[in-house]
N, C-alpha and C positions, 0 to 999 in steps of 0.2 A: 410348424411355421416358426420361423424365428422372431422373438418380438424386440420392435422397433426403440433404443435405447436412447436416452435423452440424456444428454451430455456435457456439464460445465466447464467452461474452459476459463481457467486460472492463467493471467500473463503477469509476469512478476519480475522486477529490474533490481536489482541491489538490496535482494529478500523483500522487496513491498510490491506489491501486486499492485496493479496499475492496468488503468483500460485506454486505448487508443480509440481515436476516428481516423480510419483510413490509414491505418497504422501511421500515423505523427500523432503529436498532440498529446504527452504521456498524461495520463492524470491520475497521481496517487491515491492509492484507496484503504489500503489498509494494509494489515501481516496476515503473511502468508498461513499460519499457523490456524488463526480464526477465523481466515476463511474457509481450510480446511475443515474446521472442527464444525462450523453451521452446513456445509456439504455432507460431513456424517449422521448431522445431528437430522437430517430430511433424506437420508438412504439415497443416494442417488445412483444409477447406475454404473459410471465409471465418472472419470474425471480426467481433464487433459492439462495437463501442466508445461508451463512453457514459458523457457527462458527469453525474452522478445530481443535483448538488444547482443546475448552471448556471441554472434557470429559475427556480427558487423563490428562487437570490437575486438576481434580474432581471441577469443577465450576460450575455456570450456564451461560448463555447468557448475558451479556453486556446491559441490558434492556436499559440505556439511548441512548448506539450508533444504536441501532433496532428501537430505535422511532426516534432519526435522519435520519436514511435510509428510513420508515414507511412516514416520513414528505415528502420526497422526492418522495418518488417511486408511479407515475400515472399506473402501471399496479399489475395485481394482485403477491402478493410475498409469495414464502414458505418461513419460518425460522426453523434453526437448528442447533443443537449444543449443548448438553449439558442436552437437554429435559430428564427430569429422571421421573417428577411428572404429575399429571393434572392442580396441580395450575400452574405448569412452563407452558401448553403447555394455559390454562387459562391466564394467565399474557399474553402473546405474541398473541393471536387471539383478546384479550381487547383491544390491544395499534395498531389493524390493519395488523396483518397477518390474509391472506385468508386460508394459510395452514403451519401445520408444519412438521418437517422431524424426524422422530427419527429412531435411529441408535444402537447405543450399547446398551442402556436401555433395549429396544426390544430383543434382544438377549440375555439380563440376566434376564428380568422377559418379559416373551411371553405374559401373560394375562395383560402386560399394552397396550397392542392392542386393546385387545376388550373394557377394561376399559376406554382407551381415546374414540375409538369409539364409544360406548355406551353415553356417555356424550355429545361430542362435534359433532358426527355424521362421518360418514366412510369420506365424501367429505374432512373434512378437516385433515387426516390424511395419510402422507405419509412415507410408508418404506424407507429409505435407505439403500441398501445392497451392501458391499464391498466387491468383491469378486477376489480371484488371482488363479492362474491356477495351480494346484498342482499334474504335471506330464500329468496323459490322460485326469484328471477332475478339478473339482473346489470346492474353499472352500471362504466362508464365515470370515472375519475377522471385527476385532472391533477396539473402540480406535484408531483410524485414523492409521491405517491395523497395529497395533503393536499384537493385538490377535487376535490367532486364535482362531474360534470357534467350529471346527471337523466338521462345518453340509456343508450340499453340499447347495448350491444358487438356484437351484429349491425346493429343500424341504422347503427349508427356505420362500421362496418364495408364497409357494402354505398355505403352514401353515400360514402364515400374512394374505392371502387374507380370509384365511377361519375364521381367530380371527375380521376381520371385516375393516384391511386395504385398504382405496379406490385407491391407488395408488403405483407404487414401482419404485422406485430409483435405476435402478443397474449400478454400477459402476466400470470398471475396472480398478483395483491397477497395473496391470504391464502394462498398458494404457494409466493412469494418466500424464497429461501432456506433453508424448512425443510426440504428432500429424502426430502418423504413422496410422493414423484407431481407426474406432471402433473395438472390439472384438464381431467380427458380433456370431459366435457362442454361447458364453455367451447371449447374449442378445435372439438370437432365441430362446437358450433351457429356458429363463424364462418364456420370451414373447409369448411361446408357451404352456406356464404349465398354465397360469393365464388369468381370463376373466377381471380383471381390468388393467386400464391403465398402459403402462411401457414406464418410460424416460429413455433413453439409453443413457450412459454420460461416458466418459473416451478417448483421444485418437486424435479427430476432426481433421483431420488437411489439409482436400481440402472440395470443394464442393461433389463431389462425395461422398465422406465420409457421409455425411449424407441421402443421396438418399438411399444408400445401410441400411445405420440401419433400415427404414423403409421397405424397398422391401424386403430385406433380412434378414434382423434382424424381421421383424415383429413388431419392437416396434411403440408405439402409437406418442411416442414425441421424440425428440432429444433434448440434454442439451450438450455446451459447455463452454469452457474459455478459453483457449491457443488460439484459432484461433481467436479470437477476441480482446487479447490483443495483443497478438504478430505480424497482418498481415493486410493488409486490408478489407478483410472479413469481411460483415456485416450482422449481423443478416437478415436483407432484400437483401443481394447477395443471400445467402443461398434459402430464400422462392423460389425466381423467378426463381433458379438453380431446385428447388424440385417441383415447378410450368410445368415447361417444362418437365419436367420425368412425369408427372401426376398424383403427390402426390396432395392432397386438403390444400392447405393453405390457410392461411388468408391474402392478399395483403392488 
């Protein structure tokens, strides 16, 4: 059985990491470097790194600050943000990402899914999908949630894994950094469309909280940030919280 990975998610704006509510609201936290280096210094599984605002101001990634974190970082890291090309997602698996994340490209041209998969292979290829609750259902949005995209988060979802995506990102926008929960719902209904892996990320904010994305959510991993900046909670309180529930982690 494969055990269930617990997952920090780094958002970071002009080299300083920064955590959002409901993606607005930037609030600087510190350098990217040292948050890094207390992530290695508590072994954590992987780690998701992520440029928040590279798209929406039509840029690309920050290449020299991703090889300072890349210098840093002893476990495996996605990077994201801004990925439009295969040289972008090429440049960034060269300098030592194991995987990258792409986002709004995806959703304005579909077939760069199968394109980067085809090349770089499905493993190192992960969806992120932002998704907000819109009335009885869900919708898909882009550009760090400023566009909407009309499609619903399962279709979107089931369409990526079948262009060749190994993995999917969902995330929820009215979630986002308040640490009331996951959005156990969204997460089942993707987690349960898709036979690739799903990290469930938006919301974290007890230990319980995480036991439930798995049992109930269905999803593969967990991904947080608020609970881990803002509390004592650590990566490793978590495992030995989802340890005792009899989820398989890695101690």
């Amino acid at each position: 059985m494969l055990k269930t990975r617990i997952i920090p998610t780094v958002l970071f704006k002009n080299g300083i990491v920064v955590k959002t509510k409901k993606f607005s609201e930037h609030r600087n936290i510190g350098s990217c470097i040292n948050t890094v280096r207390v992530y290695n210094a508590r072994e954590v599984d992987e780690l998701i790194f992520i440029d928040t605002d590279a798209t929406k101001e039509m840029r690309g990634l920050p290449i020299a600050i991703v090889r300072e974190v890349l210098d840093e970082c002893f476990m495996p890291l996605t990077v994201g943000g801004g990925v439009k090309t295969t040289e972008d997602i090429n440049a960034l698996l060269k300098i030592g990402a194991d995987k990258v994340s792409i986002n709004s490209e995806a959703v304005k041209r579909p077939d760069f899914i199968s394109e980067a998969a085809k090349v770089f292979g499905s493993q190192s290829i992960v969806i992120s999908i932002d998704a907000k609750r819109n009335g009885g259902s869900y919708e898909v949005f882009t550009e760090s949630a400023t566009k909407p995209s009309g499609m619903d988060p399962v279709f979107w979802a089931k369409k990526c894994e079948k262009l060749g995506a190994g993995e999917i990102l969902i995330n929820s926008i009215d979630h986002d950094g308040m640490m009331d929960g996951f959005d156990i719902e969204l997460i089942k209904q993707v987690s349960d469309a898709v036979n690739i892996p799903v990290i469930a990320c938006g919301g974290a904010g007890n230990l319980d909280d995480f036991t439930k994305a798995i049992k109930e959510g269905h999803a593969s991993a967990v991904s947080a940030s608020s609970i881990f900046l803002f509390t004592q909670t650590t990566p490793e309180n978590v495992k030995m919280h989802m340890a005792k529930s009899g989820i398989n982690v890695r101690i």
